[in-house]
C-alpha positions as CSV (number, residue, x, y, z in Angstrom):
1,X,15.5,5.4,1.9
2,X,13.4,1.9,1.8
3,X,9.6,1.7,2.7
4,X,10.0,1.1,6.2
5,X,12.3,3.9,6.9
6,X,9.7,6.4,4.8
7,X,6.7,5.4,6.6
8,X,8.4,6.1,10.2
9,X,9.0,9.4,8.6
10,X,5.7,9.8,7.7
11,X,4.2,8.7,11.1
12,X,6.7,11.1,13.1
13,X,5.5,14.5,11.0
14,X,2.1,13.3,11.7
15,X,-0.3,15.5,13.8
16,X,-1.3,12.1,15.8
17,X,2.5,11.7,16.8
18,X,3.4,14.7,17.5
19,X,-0.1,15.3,19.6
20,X,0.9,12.4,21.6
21,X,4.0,13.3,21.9
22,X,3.6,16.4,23.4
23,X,1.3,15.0,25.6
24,X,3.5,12.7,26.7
25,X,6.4,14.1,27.3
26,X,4.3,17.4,29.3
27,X,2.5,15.0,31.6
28,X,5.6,12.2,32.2
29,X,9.2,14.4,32.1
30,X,10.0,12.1,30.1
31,X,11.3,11.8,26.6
32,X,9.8,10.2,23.8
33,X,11.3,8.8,20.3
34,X,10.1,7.2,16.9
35,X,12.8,5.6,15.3
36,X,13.1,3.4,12.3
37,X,14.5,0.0,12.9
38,X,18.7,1.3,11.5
39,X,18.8,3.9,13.7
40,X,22.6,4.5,14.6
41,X,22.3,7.4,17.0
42,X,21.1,8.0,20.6
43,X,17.2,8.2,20.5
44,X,16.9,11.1,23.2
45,X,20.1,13.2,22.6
46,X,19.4,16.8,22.3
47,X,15.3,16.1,23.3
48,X,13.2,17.5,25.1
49,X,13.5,16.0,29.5
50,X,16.9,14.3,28.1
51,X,18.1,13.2,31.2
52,X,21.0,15.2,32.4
53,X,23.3,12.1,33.5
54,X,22.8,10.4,30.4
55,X,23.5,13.3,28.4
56,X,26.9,13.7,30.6
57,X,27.9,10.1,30.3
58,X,27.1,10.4,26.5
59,X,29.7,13.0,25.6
60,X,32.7,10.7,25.7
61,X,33.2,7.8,23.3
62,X,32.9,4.9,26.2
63,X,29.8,6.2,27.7
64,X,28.4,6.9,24.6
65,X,29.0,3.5,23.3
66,X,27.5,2.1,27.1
67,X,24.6,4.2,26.3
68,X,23.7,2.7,22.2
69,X,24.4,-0.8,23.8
70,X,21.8,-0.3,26.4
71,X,19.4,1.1,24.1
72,X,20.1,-1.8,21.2
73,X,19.1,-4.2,24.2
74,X,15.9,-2.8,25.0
75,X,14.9,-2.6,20.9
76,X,16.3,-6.4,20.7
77,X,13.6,-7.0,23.6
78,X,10.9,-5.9,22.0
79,X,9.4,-8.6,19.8
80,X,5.8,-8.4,19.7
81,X,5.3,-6.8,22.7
82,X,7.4,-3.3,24.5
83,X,10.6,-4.2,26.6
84,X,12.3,-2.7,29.1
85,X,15.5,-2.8,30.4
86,X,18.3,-1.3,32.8
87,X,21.9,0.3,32.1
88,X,24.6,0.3,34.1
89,X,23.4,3.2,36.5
90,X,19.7,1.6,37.2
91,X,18.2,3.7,34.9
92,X,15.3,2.0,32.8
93,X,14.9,2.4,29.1
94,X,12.1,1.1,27.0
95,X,11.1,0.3,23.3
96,X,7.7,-0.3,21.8
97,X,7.6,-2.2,18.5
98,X,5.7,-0.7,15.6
99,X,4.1,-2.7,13.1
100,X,3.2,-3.1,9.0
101,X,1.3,-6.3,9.9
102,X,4.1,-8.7,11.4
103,X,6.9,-6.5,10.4
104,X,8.6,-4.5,12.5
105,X,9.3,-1.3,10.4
106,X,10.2,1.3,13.8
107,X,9.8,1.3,17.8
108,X,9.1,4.0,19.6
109,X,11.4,4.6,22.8
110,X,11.1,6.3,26.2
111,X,13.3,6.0,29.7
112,X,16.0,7.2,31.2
113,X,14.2,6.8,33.8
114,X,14.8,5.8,37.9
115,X,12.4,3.4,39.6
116,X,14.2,3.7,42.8
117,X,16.4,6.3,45.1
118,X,19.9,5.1,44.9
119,X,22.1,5.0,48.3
120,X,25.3,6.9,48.8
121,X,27.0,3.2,48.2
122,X,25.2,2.3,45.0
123,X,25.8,6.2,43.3
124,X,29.7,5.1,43.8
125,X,29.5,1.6,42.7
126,X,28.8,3.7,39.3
127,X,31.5,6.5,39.7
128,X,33.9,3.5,40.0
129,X,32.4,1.7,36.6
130,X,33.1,5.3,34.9
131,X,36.2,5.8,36.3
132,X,37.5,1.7,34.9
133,X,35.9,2.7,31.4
134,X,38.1,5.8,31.3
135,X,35.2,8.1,31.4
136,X,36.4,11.6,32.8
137,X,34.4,12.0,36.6
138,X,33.5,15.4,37.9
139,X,32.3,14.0,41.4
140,X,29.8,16.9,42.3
141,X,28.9,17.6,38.5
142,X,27.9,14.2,38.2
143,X,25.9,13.5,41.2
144,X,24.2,16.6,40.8
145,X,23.0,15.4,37.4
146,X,21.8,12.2,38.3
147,X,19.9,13.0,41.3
148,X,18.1,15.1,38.8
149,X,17.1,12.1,37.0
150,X,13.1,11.3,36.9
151,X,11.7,8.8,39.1
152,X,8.5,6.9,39.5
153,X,7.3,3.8,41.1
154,X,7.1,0.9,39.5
155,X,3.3,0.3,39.2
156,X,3.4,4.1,37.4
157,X,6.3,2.9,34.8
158,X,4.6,0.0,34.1
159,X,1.2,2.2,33.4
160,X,3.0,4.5,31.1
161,X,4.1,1.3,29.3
162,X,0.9,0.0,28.7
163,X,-0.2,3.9,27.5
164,X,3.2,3.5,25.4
165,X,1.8,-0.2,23.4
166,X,-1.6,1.1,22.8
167,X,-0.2,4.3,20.8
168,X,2.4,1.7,19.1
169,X,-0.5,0.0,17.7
170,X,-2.7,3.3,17.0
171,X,0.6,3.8,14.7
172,X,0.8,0.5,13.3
173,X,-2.6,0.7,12.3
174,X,-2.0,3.8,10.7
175,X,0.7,2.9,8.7
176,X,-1.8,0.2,7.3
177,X,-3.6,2.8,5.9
178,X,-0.8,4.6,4.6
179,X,0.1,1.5,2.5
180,X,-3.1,1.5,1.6
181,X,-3.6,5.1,0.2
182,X,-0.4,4.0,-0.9
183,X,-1.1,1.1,-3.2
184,X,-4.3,3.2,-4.4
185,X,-1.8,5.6,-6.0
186,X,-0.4,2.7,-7.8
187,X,-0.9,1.9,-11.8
188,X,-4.2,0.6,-12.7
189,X,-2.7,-2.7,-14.1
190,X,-1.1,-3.3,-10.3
191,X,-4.8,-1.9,-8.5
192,X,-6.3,-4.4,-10.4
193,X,-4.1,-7.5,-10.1
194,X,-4.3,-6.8,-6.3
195,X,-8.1,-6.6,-6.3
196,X,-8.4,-9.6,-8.6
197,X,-5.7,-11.8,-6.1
198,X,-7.7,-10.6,-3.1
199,X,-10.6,-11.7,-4.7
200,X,-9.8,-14.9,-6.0
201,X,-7.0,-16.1,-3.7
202,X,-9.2,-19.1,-2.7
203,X,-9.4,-20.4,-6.0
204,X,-6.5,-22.1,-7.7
205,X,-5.6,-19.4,-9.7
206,X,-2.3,-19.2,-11.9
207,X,0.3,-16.6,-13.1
208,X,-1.6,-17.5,-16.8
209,X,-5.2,-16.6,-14.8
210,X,-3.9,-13.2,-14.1
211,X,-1.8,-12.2,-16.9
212,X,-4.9,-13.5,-19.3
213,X,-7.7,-11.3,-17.2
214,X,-5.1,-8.3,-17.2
215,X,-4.8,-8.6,-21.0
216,X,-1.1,-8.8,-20.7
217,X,1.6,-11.4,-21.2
218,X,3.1,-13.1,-18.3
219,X,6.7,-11.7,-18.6
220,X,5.4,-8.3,-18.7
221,X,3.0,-8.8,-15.4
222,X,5.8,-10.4,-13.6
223,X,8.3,-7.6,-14.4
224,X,5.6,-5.0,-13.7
225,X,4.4,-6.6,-10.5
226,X,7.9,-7.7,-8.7
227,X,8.7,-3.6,-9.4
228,X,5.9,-2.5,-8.0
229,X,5.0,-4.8,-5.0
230,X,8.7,-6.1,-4.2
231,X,7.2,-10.0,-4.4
232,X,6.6,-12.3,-7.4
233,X,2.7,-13.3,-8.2
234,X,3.8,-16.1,-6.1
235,X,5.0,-14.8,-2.9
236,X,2.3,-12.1,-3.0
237,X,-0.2,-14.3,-3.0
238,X,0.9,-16.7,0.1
239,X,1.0,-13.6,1.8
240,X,-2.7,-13.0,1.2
241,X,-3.7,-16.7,1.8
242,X,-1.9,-16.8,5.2
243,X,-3.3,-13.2,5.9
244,X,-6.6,-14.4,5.8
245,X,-5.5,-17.3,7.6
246,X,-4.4,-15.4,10.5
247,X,-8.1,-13.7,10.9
248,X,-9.5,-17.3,10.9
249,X,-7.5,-18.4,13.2
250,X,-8.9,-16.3,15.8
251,X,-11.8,-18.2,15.5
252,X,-11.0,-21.4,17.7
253,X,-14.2,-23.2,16.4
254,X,-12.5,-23.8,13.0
255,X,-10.1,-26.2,12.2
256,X,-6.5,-25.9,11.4
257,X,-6.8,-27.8,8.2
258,X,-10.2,-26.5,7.5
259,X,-8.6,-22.7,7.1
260,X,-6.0,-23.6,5.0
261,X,-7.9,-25.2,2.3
262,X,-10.6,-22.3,2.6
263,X,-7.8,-19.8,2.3
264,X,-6.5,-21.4,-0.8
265,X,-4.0,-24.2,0.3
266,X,-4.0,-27.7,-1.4
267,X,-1.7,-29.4,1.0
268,X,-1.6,-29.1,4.7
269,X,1.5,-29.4,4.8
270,X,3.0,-26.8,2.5
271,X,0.3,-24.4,4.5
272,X,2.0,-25.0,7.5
273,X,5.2,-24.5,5.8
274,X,4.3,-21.3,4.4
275,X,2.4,-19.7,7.6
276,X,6.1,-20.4,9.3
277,X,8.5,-18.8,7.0
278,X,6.2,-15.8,6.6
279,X,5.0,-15.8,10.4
280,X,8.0,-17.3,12.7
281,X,5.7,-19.7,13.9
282,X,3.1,-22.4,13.5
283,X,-0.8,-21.9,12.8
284,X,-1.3,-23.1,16.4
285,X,1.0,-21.5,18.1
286,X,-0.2,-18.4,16.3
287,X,-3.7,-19.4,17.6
288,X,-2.7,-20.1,21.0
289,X,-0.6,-16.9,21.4
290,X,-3.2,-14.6,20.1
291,X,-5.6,-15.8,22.5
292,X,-2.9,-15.9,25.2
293,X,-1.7,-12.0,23.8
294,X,-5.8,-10.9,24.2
295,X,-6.4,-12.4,28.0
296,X,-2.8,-10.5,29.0
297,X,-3.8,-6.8,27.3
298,X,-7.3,-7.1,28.7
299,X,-5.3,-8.1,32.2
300,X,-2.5,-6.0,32.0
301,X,-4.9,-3.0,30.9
302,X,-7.5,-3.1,34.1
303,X,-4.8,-3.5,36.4
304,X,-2.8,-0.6,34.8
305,X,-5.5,1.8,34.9
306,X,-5.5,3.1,38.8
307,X,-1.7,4.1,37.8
308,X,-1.9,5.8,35.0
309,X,-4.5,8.1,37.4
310,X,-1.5,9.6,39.1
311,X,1.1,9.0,36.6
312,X,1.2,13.1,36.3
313,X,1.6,13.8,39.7
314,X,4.2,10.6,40.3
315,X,6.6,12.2,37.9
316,X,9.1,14.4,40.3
317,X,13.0,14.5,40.2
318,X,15.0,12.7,42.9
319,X,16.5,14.4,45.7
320,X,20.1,14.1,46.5
C-alpha cells in the first residue's frame, strides 16, 4: 500500500468521516464514498441509499462496465475543483478531489442521482440502450427501480456540491496534519534535516551544508534521506522554495521575480521552471487562478446557501 492509499484509509476510519458521513447520507438519501485515487470497483455497491437501478444495471458485466466508465469520467473531471457528470440513464454522479497540498491522493464521490422526472419516451430510449448492450431487461422490474431513484432540483444538487468541496478540503487539511504527526515520528537525523531546510531554504545552502551540520557524510544523508522522504536533498528542497512561493504569491503586491529570489531562487528562469513541473502551471497563472478560485468559492458559497436550507426536505423518490 503507498502513502496516498494509507492516508485515505486513515481519513475514512476517522470519527470526522464517518460523522459526516452519516450525516450526509441521513439528511440527502444519498450515498457517499472515499476512495483512493486506484480504485477498481464501484464506489456505492452494497452502500447505504445505493440506487436500486444502478445496482440492477450493475449486475451484468456490460452495465457494470457502463457504470466504472461513468464514474472514471466524473473522477477524470475533477481537477482542482468537484465534477459532475451524467450516465447513460440521466443520472448524475459526482467526485470531489482530496488533497496532500497539490496532489490528489483520493476523491470522495456521491450521485446516482436524478435532476429531473423522465417521460414515458426518455425511460425507453434507455430500455432500448440495455437491450443493444445485451443487458437482460425485466420491463416492470426495472422501471420500478428507477423511478425509485432520488431526485432533487438542480439549485439543491448544486448546494450539496458545494457542502461536498468544503468537507474535501476539511480532509485535505487533515491529511496535512497527518503527514505532519507523521514526519514527527520520523528519525531525529530526518526531523532535523527538515527543520534545518525549512529554516534555511532561502539561503544557498548545499548537500555539504547539511551533511556537515548533521555530523554525517554526504552519501549516508542522501541514502538516509531519499528512504525516508521519497526525494533527493535536491528535489526536497525545490519543493519547499516553491511552497513558500505559492503563499507569496497570494500576495499580488509582490513581484514575480521578487518571490523567487526571497524563496531561495538564483535565476528567474529556473524558478519558473521548477514552479511548473512541480505545479502544472506558471507562477502567474498560479496567482491569477487562486484569486480567480477565492472570488468563485466566496460566489458560489452565498448563492448556494438558500439551497442547502431545504436540501433535507428536497430529497424525495420519484414517482412513476
Amino acid at each position: 500500500m503507498n502513502k496516498d492509499d494509507y492516508l485515505i484509509q486513515r481519513l475514512s476510519r476517522s470519527d470526522l468521516y464517518n460523522e459526516f458521513r452519516q450525516a450526509f447520507v441521513a439528511g440527502t438519501c444519498l450515498p457517499l464514498r472515499l476512495r483512493p485515487v486506484n480504485f477498481w470497483g464501484l464506489a456505492h455497491h452494497g452502500q447505504p441509499h445505493e440506487n436500486p437501478f444502478c445496482a440492477l444495471i450493475a449486475q451484468t458485466n456490460r452495465g457494470r462496465a457502463a457504470c466504472l466508465e461513468t464514474e472514471q469520467r466524473a473522477v477524470d473531471s475533477a481537477q482542482d475543483r468537484p465534477g459532475t457528470v451524467r450516465c447513460f440513464a440521466g443520472l448524475c454522479h459526482t467526485a470531489a478531489p482530496v488533497k496532500l497540498g497539490n496532489h490528489t491522493i483520493g476523491f470522495l464521490q456521491t450521485g446516482q442521482v436524478a435532476l429531473e422526472l423522465t417521460s414515458t419516451a426518455g425511460f425507453e430510449a434507455i430500455t432500448r440502450q440495455l437491450v443493444d448492450w445485451g443487458v437482460p431487461v425485466e420491463a416492470s422490474r426495472l422501471r420500478d427501480a428507477y423511478y425509485r431513484s432520488t431526485v432533487l432540483s438542480p439549485d439543491q444538487y448544486s448546494g450539496l456540491i458545494g457542502l461536498l468541496e468544503i468537507f474535501a478540503q476539511q480532509l485535505s487539511l487533515t491529511a496535512n496534519r497527518m503527514m505532519i504527526q507523521d514526519a514527527e515520528a520520523e528519525a531525529p537525523m530526518i526531523r532535523r534535516a527538515k527543520a534545518y531546510i525549512g529554516g534555511h531554504s532561502a539561503d544557498p545552502i548545499s548537500l555539504d551544508d547539511i551533511a556537515r551540520a548533521l555530523y554525517v557524510s554526504t552519501f549516508y544523508f542522501c541514502k538516509m534521506f531519499k528512504k525516508a522522504t521519497g526525494l533527493t536533498f535536491t528535489e526536497y528542497l525545490s519543493r519547499t522554495r516553491v511552497e513558500r512561493a505559492k503563499t507569496l504569491l497570494l500576495n499580488p503586491h509582490l513581484r514575480v521575480s521578487e518571490i523567487a529570489y526571497s524563496v531561495g531562487f538564483h535565476s528567474l528562469t529556473h524558478f519558473n521552471r521548477r514552479f511548473r513541473q512541480l505545479t502544472g502551471e506558471s507562477p502567474t497563472h498560479f496567482r491569477d487562478s487562486a484569486a480567480t478560485r477565492t472570488k468563485g468559492i466566496v460566489r458560489n458559497l452565498t448563492r448556494r446557501s438558500s439551497a442547502l436550507g431545504d436540501l433535507t426536505a428536497g430529497a424525495m423518490p420519484l414517482a412513476a
